[in-house]
Kinemage of the C-alpha trace (Angstrom):
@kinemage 1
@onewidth
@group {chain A} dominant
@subgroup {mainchain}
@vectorlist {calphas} color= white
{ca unk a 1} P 172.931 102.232 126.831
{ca unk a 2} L 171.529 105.008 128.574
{ca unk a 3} L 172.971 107.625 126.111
{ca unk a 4} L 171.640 105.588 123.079
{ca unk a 5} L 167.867 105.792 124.975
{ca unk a 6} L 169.130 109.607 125.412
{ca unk a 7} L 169.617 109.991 121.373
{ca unk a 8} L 166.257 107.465 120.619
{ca unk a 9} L 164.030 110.748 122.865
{ca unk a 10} L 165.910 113.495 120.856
{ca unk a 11} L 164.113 115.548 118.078
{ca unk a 12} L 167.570 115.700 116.555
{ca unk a 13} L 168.653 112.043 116.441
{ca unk a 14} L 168.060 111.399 112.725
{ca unk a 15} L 166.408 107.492 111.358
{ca unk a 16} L 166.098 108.495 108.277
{ca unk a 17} L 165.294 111.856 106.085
{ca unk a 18} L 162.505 112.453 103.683
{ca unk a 19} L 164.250 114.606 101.139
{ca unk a 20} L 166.283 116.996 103.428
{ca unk a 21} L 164.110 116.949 106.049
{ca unk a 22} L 165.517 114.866 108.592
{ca unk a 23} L 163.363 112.149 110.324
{ca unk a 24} L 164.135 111.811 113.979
{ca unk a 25} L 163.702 108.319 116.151
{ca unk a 26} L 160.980 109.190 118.446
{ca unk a 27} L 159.179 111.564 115.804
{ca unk a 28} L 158.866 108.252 113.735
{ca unk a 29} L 157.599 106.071 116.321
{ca unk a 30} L 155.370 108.819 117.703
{ca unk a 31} L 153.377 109.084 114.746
{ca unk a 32} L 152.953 105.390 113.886
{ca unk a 33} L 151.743 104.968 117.189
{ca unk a 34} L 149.245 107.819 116.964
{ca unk a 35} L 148.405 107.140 113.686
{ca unk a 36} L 147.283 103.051 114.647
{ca unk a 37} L 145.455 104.830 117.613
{ca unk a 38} L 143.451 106.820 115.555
{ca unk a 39} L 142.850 104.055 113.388
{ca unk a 40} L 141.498 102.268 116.256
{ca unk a 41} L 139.294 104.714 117.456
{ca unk a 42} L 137.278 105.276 114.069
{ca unk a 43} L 136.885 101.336 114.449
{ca unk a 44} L 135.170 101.872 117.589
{ca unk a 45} L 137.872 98.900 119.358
{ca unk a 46} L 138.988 99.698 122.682
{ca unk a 47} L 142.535 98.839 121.813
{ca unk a 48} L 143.179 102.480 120.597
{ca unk a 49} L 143.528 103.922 124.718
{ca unk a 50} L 146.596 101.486 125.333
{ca unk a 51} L 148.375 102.134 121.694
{ca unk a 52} L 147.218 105.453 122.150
{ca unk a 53} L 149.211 105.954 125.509
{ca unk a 54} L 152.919 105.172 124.167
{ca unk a 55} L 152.198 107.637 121.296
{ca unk a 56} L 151.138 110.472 124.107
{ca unk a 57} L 154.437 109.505 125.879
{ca unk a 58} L 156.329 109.817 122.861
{ca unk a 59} L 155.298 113.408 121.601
{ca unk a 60} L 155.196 114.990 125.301
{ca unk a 61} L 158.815 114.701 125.005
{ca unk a 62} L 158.952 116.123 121.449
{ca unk a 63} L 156.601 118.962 121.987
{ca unk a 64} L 158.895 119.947 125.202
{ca unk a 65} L 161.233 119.825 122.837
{ca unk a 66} L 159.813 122.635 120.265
{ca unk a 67} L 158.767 124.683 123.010
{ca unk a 68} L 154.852 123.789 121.993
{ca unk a 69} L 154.297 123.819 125.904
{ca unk a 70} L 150.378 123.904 125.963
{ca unk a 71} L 150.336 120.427 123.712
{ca unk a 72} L 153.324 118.894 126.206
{ca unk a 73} L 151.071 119.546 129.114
{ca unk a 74} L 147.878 118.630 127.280
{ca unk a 75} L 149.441 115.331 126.202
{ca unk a 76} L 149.610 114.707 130.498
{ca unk a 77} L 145.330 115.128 130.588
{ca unk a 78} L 145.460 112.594 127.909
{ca unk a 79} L 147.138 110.340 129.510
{ca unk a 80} L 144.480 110.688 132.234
{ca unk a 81} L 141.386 110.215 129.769
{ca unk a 82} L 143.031 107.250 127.786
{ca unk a 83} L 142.831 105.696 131.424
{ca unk a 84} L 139.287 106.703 131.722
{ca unk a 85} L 138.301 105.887 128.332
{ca unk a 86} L 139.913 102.161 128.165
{ca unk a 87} L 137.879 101.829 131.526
{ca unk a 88} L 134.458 103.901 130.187
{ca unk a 89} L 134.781 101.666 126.980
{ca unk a 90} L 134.916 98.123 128.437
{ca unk a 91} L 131.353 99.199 130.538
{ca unk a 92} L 129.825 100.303 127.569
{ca unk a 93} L 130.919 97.216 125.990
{ca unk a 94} L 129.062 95.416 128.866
{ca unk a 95} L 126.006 97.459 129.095
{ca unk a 96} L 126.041 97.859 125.323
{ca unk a 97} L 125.663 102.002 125.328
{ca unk a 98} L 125.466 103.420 122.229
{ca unk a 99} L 127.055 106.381 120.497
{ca unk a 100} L 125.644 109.336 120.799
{ca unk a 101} L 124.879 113.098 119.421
{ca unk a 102} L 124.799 116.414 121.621
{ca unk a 103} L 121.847 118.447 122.329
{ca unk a 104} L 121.957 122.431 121.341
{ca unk a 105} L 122.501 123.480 125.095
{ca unk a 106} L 125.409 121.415 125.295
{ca unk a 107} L 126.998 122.236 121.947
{ca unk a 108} L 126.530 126.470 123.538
{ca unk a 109} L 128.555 125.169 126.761
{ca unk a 110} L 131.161 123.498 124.890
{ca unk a 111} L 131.562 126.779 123.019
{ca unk a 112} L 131.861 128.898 125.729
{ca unk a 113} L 133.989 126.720 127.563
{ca unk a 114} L 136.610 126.611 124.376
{ca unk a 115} L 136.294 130.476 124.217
{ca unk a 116} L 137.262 131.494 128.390
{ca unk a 117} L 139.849 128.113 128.601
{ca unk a 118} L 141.562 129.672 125.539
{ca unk a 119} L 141.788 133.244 127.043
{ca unk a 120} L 143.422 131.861 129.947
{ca unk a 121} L 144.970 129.397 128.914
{ca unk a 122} L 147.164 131.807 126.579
{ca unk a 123} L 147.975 134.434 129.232
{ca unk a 124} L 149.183 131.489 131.535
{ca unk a 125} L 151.417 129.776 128.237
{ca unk a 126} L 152.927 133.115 127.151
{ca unk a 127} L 154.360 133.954 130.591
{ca unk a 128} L 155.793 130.311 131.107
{ca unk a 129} L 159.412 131.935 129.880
{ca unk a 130} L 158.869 134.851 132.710
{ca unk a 131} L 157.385 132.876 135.684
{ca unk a 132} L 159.995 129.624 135.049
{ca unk a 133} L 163.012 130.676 132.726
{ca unk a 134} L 164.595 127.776 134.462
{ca unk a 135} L 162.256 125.061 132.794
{ca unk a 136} L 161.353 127.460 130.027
{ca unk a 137} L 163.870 129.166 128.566
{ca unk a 138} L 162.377 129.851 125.247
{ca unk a 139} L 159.777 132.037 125.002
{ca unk a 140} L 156.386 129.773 123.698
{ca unk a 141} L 155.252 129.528 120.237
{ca unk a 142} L 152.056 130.300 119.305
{ca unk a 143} L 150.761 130.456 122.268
{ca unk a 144} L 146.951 131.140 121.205
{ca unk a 145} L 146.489 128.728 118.560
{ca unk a 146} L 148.663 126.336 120.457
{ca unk a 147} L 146.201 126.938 123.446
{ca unk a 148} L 143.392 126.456 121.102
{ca unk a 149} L 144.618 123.329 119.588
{ca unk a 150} L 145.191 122.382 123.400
{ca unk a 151} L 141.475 123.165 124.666
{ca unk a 152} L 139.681 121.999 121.518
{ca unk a 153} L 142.032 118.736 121.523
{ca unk a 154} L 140.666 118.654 125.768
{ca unk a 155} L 137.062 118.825 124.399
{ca unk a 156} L 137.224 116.465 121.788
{ca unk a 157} L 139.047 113.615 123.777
{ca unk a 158} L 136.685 113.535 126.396
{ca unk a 159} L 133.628 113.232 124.189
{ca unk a 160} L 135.641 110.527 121.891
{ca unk a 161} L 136.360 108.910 125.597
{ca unk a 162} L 132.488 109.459 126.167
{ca unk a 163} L 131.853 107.893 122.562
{ca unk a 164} L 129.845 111.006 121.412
{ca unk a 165} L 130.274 111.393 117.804
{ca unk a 166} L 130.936 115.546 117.554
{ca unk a 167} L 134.403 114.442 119.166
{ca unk a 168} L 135.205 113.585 114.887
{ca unk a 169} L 134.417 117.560 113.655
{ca unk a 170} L 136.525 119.094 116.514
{ca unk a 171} L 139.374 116.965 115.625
{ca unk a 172} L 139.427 117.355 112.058
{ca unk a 173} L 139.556 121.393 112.927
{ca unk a 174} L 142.257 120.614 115.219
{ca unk a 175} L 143.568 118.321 113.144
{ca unk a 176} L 143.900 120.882 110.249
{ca unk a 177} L 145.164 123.974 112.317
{ca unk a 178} L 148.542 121.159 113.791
{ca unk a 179} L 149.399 121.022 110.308
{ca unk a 180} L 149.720 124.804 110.187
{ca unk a 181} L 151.437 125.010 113.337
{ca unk a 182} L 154.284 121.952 112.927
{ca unk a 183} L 154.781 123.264 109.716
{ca unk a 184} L 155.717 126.450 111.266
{ca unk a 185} L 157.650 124.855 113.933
{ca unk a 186} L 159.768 122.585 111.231
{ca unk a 187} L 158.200 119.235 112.176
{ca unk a 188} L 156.903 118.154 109.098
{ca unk a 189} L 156.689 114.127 109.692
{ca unk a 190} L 154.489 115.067 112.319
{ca unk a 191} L 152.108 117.471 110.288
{ca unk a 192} L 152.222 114.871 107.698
{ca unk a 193} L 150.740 112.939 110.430
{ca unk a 194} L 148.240 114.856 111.268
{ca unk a 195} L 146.716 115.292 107.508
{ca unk a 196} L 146.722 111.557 107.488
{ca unk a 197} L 144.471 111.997 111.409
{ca unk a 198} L 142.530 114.577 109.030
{ca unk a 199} L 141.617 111.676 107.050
{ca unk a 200} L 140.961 109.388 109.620
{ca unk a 201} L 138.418 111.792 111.897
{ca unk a 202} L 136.883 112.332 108.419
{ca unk a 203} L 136.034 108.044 108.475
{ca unk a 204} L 135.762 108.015 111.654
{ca unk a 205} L 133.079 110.613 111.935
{ca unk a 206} L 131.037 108.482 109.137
{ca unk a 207} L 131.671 105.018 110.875
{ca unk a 208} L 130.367 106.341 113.847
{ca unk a 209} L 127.150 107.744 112.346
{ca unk a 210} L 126.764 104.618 110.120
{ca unk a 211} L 126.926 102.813 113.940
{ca unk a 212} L 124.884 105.494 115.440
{ca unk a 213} L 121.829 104.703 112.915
{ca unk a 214} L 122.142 101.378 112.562
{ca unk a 215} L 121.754 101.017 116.779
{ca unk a 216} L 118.900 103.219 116.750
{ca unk a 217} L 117.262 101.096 113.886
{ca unk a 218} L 117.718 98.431 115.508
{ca unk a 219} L 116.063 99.698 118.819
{ca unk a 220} L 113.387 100.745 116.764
{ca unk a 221} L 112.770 97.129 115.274
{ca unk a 222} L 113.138 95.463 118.623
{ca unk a 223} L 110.217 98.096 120.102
């Protein structure tokens, strides 16, 4: 039993293949699971943090597995904010908060923020190999777009979790530069997932503003 749960976690256990690319087990169930979390999200229903939790769980162990180490350890802050969020989204449920847009000044932090956590961040990823051959024996890939994906991805969770609707642009950037990169890396079921979370940040992002206007004509008319 425990060997069969062994093969279910491995990239290379094969469920079925899509031409002659070989679809693996957890690769499968990683992206329906992100896919119905995304789903969720551009819905505004507070059922995506829970769904959205297995599929984190799932691809930490895949990216580990590609050596994609910043999105393995980003996947573990997820974790955190799908907590936060499922707990930030039943308030605003109760207080009825509405969705809401950045203000310049905030938009020039996030920037900056992106720009110095990416810097680091890559330094830090590209000596994992050097400081822990033990756990990381193969040098990273792409360590400054995979940072970048990993900081952006930070950013954009955390306003999604805070229901501010900018969180929809940064992940369809995001969004479009993981297709480049598990291309690359020669996981295509999963950067056919992400054009399909292209599509879905694109209707999410107009869901949310068609929710965003509608509240705030509504507080108008109540005034």
């Amino acid at each position: 039993m425990f060997r069969d749960l062994t093969h279910f976690f491995s990239v290379g256990h094969e469920l079925f293949s899509v031409g002659t690319y070989p679809v693996s087990y957890i690769e499968f169930f990683g992206t329906v699971f992100g896919i119905a979390a995304v789903w969720l999200a551009a819905q505004s229903r507070i059922l995506t943090w829970p769904v959205g939790l297995i599929n984190i769980a799932l691809f930490f162990m895949i990216y580990y597995q590609v050596q994609l180490y910043s999105d393995m350890f980003l996947q573990v802050y997820f974790a955190g904010v799908a907590l936060y969020g499922w707990f930030f989204w039943k308030e605003d449920q109760k207080n009825k908060k509405r969705i809401r847009k950045l203000n310049l000044s905030e938009k020039l932090n996030l920037f900056i923020w992106v720009a110095v956590c990416t810097a680091a961040g890559t330094y830090l990823i590209s000596h994992l190999h050097l400081w822990f051959p033990d756990l990381f024996p193969v040098e990273a890939a792409f360590p400054f777009w995979d940072t970048l994906v990993a900081v952006a991805s930070i950013i954009a969770n955390t306003l999604l979790a805070r229901r501010v609707i900018e969180n929809w642009p940064i992940w369809i950037a995001v969004d479009i530069l993981c297709i480049y990169l598990y291309i690359s890396k020669g996981i295509y079921f999963v950067a056919f997932e992400f054009i399909i979370f292209t599509l879905l940040a694109a209707y999410g992002w107009h869901q949310w503003e068609k929710e965003r206007v509608n509240a705030h004509d509504r507080g108008h008319a109540a005034q």
